[in-house]
LUMTITI-941813 format. One line per 10 residues: number of its first residue (from 1); their letters; for each residue x, y, z of C-alpha. Coordinates in nm, 4 decimals, padded with zeros to 6 digits. Example, Ala and Ser with C-alpha at 12.3 -4.5 7.8 and 13.67 -1.06 7.14 Angstrom:
2
1	AS	01.2300,-00.4500,00.7800; 01.3670,-00.1060,00.7140;
***
This chain:
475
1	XXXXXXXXXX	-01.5396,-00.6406,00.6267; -01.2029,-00.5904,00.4986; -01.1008,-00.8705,00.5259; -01.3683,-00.9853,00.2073; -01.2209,-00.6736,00.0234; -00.8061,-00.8142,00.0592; -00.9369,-01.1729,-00.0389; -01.1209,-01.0433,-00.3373; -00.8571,-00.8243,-00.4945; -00.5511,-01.0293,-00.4041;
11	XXXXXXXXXX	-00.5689,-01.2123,-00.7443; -00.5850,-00.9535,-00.9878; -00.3470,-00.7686,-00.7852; -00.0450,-01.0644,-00.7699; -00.1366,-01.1048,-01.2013; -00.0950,-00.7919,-01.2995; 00.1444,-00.6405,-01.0926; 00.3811,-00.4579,-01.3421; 00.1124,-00.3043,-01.5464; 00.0953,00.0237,-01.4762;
21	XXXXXXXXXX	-00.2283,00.1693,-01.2861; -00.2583,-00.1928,-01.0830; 00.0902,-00.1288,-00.8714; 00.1508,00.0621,-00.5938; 00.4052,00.3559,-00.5945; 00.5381,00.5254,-00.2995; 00.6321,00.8840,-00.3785; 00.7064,00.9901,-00.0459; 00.8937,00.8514,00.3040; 00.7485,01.0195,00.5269;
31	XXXXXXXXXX	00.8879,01.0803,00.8917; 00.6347,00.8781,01.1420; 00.5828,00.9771,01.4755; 00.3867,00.8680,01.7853; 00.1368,01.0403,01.9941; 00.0068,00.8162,02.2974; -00.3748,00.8547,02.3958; -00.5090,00.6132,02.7111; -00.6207,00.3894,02.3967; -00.4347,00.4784,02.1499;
41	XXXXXXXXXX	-00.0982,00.4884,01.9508; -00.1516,00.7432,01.6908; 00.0862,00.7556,01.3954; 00.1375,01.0949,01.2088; 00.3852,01.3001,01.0187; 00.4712,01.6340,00.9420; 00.3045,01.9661,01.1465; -00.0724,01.8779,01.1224; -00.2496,02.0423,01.4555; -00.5302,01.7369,01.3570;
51	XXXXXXXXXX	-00.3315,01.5008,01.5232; -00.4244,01.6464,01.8349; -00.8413,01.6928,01.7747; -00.7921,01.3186,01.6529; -00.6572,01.2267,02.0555; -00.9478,01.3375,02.2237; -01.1992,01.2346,01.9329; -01.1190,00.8983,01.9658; -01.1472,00.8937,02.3418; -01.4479,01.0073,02.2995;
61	XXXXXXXXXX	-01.5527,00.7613,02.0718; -01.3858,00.5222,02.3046; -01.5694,00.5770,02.6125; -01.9155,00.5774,02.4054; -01.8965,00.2579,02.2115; -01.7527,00.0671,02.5070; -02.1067,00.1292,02.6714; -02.3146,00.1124,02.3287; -02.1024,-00.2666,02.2341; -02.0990,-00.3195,02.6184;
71	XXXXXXXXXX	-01.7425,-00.4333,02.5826; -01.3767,-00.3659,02.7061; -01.0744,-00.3906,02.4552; -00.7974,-00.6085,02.5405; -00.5145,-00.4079,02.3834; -00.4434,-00.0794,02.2482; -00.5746,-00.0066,01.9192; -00.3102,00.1422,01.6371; -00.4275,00.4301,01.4782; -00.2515,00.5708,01.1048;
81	XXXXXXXXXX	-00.3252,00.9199,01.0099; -00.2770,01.0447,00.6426; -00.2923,01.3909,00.5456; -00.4218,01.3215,00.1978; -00.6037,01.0751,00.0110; -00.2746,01.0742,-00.2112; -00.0772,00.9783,00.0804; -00.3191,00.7335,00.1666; -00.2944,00.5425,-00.1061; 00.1079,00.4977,-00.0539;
91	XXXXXXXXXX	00.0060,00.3147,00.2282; 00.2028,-00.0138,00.2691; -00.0624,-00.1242,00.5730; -00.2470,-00.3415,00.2317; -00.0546,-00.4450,-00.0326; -00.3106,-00.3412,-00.3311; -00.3854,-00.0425,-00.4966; -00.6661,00.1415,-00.2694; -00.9306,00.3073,-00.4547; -00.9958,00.6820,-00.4132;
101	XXXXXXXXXX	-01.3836,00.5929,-00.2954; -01.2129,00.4109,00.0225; -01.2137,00.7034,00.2835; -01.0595,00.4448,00.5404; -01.0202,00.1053,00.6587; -00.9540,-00.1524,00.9586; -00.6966,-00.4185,00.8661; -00.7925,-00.7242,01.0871; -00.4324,-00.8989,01.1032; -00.2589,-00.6192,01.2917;
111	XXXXXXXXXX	-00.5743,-00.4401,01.3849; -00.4590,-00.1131,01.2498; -00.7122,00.1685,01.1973; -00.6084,00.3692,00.8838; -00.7032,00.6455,00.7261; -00.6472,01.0257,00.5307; -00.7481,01.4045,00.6313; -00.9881,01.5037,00.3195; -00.9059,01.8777,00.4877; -01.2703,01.8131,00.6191;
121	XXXXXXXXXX	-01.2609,01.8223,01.0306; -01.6304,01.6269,01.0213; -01.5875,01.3972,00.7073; -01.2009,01.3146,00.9427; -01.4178,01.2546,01.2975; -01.7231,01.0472,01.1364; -01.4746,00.7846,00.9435; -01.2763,00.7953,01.2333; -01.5451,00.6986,01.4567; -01.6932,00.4338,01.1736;
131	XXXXXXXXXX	-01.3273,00.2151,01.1552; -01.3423,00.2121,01.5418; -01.7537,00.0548,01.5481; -01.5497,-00.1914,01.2965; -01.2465,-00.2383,01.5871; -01.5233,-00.3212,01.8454; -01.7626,-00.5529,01.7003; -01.4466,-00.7851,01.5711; -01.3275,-00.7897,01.8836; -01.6578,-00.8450,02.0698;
141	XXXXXXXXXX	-01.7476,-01.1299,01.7886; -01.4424,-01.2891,01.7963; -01.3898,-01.2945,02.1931; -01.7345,-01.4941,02.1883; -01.5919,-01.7087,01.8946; -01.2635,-01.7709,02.0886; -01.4503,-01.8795,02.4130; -01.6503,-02.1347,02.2652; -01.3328,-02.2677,02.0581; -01.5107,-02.3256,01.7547;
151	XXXXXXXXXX	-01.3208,-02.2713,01.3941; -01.3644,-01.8747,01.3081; -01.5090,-01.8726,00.9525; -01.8608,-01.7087,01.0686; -01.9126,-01.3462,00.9094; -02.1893,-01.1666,00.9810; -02.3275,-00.9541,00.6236; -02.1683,-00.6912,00.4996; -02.4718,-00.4613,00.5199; -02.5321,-00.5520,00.8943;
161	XXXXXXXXXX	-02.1263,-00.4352,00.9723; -02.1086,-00.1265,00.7367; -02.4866,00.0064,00.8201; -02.3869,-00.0388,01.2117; -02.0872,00.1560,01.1743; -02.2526,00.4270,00.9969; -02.5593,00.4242,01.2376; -02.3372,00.4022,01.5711; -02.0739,00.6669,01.4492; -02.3081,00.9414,01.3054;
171	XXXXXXXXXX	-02.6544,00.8619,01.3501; -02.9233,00.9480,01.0601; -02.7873,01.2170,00.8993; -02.8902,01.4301,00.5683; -02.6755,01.2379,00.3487; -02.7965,00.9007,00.4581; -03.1750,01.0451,00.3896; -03.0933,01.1816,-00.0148; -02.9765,00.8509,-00.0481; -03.2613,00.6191,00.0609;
181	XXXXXXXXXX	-03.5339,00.8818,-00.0651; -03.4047,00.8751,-00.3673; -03.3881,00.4829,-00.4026; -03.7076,00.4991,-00.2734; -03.8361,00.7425,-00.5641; -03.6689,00.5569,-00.8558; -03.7061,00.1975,-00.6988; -03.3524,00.1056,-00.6605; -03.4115,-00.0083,-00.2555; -03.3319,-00.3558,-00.2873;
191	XXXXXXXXXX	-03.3402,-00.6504,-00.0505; -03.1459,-00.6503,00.2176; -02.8777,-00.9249,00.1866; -02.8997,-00.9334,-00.1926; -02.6217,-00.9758,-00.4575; -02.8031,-00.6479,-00.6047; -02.7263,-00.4583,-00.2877; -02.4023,-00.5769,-00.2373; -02.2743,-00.4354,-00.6123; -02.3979,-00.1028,-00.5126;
201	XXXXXXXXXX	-02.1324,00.0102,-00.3255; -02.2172,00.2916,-00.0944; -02.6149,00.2348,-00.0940; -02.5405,-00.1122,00.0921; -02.4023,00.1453,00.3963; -02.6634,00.3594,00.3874; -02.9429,00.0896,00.3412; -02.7764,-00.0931,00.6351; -02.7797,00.2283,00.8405; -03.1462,00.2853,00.8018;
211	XXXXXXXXXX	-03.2385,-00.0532,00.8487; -03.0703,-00.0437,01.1984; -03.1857,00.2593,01.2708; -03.5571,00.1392,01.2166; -03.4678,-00.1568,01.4303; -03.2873,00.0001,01.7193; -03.5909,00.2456,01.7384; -03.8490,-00.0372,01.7410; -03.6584,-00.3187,01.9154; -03.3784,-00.1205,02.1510;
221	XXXXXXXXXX	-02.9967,-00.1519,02.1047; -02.9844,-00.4003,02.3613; -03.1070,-00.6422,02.0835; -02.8411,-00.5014,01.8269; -02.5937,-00.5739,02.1038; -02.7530,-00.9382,02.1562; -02.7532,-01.0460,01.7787; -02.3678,-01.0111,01.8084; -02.3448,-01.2026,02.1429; -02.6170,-01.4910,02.0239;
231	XXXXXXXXXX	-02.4698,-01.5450,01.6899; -02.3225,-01.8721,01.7007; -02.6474,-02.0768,01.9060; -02.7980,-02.0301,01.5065; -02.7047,-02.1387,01.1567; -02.7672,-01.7993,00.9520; -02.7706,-01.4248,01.0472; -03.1792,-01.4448,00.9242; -03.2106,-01.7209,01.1961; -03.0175,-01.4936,01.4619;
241	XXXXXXXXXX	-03.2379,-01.1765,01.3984; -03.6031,-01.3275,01.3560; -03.5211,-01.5316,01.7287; -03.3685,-01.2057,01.8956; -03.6650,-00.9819,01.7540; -03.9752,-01.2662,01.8040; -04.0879,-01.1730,01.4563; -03.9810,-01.3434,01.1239; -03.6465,-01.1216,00.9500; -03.8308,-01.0834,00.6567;
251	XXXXXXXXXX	-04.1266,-00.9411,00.8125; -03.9212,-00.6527,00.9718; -03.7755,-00.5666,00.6489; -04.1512,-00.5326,00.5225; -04.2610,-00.3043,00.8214; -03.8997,-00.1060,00.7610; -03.9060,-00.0126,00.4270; -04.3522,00.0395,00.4943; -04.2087,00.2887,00.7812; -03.9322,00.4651,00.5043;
261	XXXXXXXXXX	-04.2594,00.4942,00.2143; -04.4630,00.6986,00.4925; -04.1750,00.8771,00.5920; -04.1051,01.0219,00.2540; -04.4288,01.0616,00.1666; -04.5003,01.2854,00.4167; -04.1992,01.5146,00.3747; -04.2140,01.5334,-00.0135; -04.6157,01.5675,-00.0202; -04.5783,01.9505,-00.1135;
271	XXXXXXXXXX	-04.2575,01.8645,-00.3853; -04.2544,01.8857,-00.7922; -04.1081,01.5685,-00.9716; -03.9168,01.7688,-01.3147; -04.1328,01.9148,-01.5728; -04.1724,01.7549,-01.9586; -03.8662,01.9952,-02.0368; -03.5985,01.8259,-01.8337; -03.3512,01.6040,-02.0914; -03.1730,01.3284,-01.9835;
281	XXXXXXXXXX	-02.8267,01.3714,-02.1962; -02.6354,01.0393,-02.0627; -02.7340,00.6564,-01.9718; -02.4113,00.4653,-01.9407; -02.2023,00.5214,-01.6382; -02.1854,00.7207,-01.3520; -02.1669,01.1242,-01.5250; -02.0785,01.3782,-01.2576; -01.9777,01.7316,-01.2156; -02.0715,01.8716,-01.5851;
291	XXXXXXXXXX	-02.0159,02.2255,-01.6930; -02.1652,02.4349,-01.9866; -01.9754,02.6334,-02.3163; -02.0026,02.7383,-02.6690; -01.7968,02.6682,-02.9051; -01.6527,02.8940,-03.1557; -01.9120,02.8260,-03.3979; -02.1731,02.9321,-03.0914; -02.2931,02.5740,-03.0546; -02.3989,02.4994,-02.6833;
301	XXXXXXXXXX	-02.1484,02.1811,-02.5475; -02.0932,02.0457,-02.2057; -01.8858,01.9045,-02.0462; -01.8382,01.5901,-01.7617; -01.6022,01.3288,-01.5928; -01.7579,00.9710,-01.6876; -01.6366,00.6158,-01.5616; -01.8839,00.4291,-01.8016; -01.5891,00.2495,-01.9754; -01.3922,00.1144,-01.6590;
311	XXXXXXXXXX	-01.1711,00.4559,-01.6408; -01.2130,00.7966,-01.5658; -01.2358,01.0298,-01.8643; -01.3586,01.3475,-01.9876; -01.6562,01.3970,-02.2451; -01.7786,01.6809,-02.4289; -02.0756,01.6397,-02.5381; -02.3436,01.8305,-02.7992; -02.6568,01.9632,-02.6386; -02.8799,01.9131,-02.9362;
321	XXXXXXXXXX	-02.7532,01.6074,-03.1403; -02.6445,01.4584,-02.7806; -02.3364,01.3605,-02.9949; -02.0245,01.2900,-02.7427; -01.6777,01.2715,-02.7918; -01.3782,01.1830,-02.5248; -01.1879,01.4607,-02.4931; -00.8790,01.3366,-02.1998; -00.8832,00.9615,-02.1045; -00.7550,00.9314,-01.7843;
331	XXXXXXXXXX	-00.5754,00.6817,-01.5523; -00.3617,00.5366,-01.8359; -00.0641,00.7129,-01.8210; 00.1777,00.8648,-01.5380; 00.0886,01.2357,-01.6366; -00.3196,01.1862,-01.6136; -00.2496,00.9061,-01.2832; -00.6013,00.9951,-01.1853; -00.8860,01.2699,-01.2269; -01.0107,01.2586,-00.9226;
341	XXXXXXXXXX	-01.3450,01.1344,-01.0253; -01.5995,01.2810,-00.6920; -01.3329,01.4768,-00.5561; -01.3312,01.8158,-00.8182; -01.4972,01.9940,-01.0984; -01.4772,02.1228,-01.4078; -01.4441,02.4867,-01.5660; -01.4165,02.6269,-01.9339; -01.3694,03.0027,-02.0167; -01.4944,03.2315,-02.2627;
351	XXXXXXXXXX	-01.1943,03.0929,-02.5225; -01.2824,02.7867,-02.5050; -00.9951,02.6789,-02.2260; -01.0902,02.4084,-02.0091; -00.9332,02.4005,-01.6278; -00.9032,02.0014,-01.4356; -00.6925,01.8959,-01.1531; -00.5105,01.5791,-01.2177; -00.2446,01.3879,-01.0005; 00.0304,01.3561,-01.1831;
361	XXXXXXXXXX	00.3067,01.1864,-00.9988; 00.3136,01.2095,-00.6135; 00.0829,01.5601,-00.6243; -00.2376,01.7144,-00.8438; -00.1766,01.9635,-01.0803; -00.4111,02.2176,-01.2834; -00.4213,02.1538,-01.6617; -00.5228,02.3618,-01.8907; -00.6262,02.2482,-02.2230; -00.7999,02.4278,-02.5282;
371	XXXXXXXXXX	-01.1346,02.2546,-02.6734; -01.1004,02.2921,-03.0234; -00.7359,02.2134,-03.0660; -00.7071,01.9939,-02.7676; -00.3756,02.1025,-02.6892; -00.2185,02.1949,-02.3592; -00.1597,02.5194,-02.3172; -00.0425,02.5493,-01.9838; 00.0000,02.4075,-01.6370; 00.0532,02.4651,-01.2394;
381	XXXXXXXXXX	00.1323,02.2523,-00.9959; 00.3653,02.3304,-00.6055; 00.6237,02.1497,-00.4351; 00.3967,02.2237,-00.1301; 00.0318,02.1318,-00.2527; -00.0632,01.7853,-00.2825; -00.4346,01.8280,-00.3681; -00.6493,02.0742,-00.5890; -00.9807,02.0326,-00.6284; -01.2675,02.3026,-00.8651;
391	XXXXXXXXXX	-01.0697,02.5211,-01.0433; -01.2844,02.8133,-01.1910; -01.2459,03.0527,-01.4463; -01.2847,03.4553,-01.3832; -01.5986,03.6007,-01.5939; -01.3069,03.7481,-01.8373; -01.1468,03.3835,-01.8573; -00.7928,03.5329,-01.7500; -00.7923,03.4017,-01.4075; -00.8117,03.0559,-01.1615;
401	XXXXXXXXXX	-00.9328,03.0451,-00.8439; -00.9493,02.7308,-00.6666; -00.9042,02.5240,-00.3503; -00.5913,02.2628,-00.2348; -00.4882,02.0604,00.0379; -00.1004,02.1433,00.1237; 00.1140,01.8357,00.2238; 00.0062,01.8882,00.6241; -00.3537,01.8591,00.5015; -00.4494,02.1985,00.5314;
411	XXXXXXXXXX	-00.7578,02.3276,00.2889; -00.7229,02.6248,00.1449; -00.8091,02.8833,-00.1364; -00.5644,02.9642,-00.4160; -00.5723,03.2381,-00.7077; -00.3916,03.1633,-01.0091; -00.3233,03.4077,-01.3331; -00.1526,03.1679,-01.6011; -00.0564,03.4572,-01.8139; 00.2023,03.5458,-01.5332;
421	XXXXXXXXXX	00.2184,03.2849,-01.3565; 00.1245,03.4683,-01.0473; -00.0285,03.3008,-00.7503; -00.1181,03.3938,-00.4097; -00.2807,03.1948,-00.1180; -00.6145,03.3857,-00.0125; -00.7147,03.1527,00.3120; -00.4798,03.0124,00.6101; -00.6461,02.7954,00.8509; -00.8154,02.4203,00.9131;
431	XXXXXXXXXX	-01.1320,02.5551,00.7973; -01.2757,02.3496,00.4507; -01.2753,02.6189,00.1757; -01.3931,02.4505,-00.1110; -01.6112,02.5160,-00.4396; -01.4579,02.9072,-00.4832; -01.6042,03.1057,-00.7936; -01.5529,03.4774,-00.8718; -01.8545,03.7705,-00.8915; -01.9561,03.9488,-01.1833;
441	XXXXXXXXXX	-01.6566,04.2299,-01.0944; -01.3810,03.9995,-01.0031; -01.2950,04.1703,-00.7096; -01.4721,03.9059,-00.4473; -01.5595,03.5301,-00.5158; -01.8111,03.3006,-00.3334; -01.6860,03.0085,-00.1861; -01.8376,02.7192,00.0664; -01.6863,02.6257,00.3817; -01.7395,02.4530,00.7405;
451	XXXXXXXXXX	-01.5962,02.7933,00.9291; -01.9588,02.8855,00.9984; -02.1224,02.7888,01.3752; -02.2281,02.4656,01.2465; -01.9098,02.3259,01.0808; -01.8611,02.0687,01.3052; -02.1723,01.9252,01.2637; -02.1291,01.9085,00.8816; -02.2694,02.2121,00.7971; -02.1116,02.4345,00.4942;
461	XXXXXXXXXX	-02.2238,02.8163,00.4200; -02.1302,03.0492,00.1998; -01.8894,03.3242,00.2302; -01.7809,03.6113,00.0678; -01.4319,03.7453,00.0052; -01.2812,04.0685,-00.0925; -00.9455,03.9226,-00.3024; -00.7385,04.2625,-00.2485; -00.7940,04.2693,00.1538; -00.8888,03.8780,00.2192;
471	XXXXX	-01.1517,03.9948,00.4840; -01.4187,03.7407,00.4435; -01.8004,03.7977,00.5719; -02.0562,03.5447,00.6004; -02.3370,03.5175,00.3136;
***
């Protein structure tokens, strides 16, 4: 699965090399050590307690998927721990620039597992468990290849490997089910196997996930396991599947997405599609996390990240002409590296002063910009914090709270007063505080987080906080 990713981007890669934005930097050298599991040789830096969940989670993962692949690896299995997506993408393990939707990978040649701490303990154990589904099916496929000796240029499709690796790592989960409902409800659930699929990105996972899941539920994952053990006695993957199941491939995807219609039918029978009064302001582009102001003339603006020219830049945008404008074009320069596209939000105050994180250099940093003269007119950033995500204005505009991921990958809550410059850290632990704004009074805010009984799971809940004591009670 990689693999198709290296060959694909290798080109563009070696031609444009010394343009900025398409080389690699590495900010930091970081000091590598090695923890040794039964399986495992992880690779980590600095004081991160993860390192130590991450030994027994992959045991764990370990022991189940050598029953569920019913297979035995032959060698220990490399594993490269990040503490941030920024450090990530230093990573010399590929030689291209990684993308900030990659959350992970498997690197064939070496067989290297690799991937970052999002400060998220359950987002960390499910791609961990994903790259090693990846680690056992290459190995099982090619230890069947290798016994027959035949030349190894058979690849099974990418929303077979992806889908499996999502189904056998996490299961069906809430995520996966927003996704396919809603390609259900606007018709966007394509074909499996189609070039439409494919240049979806992240629906190909999920669609392959669902698919398997139907499959495993009506055929039993002793025929998953046999489709990667019969491969080769068959000229295409359709072939493979229709003999293993006794029913024609295409026919099963008929009866699957049949099974996902009644499905969602049946839970949404009681829900409301949006009313006549719902607008749609954008078409072009993916347009994420907007926000709402007036400007000084009272008119009602708002504002949104937007990738619909190839970069990531912020619009403002008129609510009743639907007139936009770009207001910072991002990813072109050193000082606006990236904007962190599905990663933070967006905040304006009542003067008109918007808040973003941006990396600049080897760590984010909060910029604050006015709207109507779109100048800068002040900025924070710490030695010590490498990523800072939702910044939010106070209800008098005069102060920031918001969270970021220090350089051992811990999550935490910040406060921020740029008149002063005075900041203080509000949360200290491994917990995933995230999304923080402040109440009416200022004296408490409301933030989301996986500290609840449930976190594990994937399960965030709101809590409140007191900012003068930092006691914190559920909400």
């Amino acid at each position: 699965v990689r693999l198709l990713i290296i060959i694909i981007m290798t080109g563009p890669f070696l031609s444009a090399q010394y343009y900025f934005g398409r080389n690699k930097i590495q900010y930091e050298k970081f000091n590598w050590q090695v923890m040794a599991t039964d399986h495992f040789d992880i690779y980590f830096y600095g004081s991160n307690p993860l390192v130590y969940s991450a030994a027994i989670w992959v045991e764990e993962a370990y022991n189940e998927l050598e029953q569920k692949f019913n297979y035995t690896l032959n060698h220990r299995v490399p594993l490269v721990v990040y503490n941030s997506h920024i450090h990530f993408q230093q990573t010399n393990v590929l030689p291209m620039q990684i993308p900030e939707g990659i959350g992970g990978f498997f690197e064939f040649i070496k067989g290297r597992v690799v991937l970052p701490f999002n400060g998220n303990l359950h987002d960390f154990r499910h791609v961990l468990r994903h790259e090693l589904v990846h680690v056992f099916m290459q190995n099982k496929v090619h230890s069947y290849i290798n016994d027959v000796a035949v030349q190894d240029n058979y690849s099974f499709p990418l929303w077979f490997t992806e889908g499996l690796a999502e189904w056998w790592s996490i299961g069906w989960d809430s995520q996966a089910e927003m996704l396919i409902r809603d390609a259900l409800l606007h018709d966007h659930l394509y074909p499996l196997g189609s070039l439409d699929l494919a240049m979806t990105g992240f629906l190909m996972y999920k669609q392959g996930q669902s698919f398997l899941r139907y499959y495993e539920q009506q055929y039993g994952a002793d025929r998953l396991r046999k489709i990667m053990e019969d491969f080769l006695e068959f000229d295409t993957f359709d072939e493979t599947i229709s003999a293993i199941s006794g029913k024609d491939f295409r026919e099963i995807m008929i009866d699957w997405e049949l099974a996902l219609k009644r499905e969602t039918a049946k839970a949404l029978q009681h829900e409301t599609v949006p009313g006549s009064g719902i607008q749609q302001l954008t078409r072009r582009g993916s347009n994420v996390n907007p926000s709402m102001y007036r400007d000084s003339d009272g008119e009602l603006h708002t504002i949104y990240f937007s990738n619909r020219d190839g970069f990531t830049n912020i619009y403002t945008q008129d609510i009743e002409d639907k007139k936009e404008s770009v207001l910072v074009r991002g990813e072109r320069t050193t000082d606006l590296e990236s904007l962190h596209f599905l990663r933070t939000g967006l905040s304006v105050n009542k003067s008109g002063i918007l808040a973003f994180a941006v990396q600049s250099g080897q760590r984010d940093m909060l910029k604050l910009i006015d709207l109507e003269t779109q100048q800068t007119t002040g900025e924070f950033s710490h030695p010590k914090l490498v990523m800072i995500r939702s910044p939010k204005w106070s209800p008098s505009g005069k102060q920031i709270v918001f969270s970021a991921q220090n350089y051992d990958g811990q999550s935490d809550l910040y406060f921020w007063q740029p008149s002063t410059d005075y900041v203080i850290q509000l949360t200290n632990d491994m917990y995933d505080d995230v999304d923080p704004c402040f109440t009416d009074d200022e004296d408490m805010i409301i933030f989301s987080s996986d500290r609840g009984a449930k976190g594990m799971d994937g399960a965030a809940d709101l809590f409140l906080m007191r900012i003068s004591t930092k006691e914190i009670w559920f909400l």
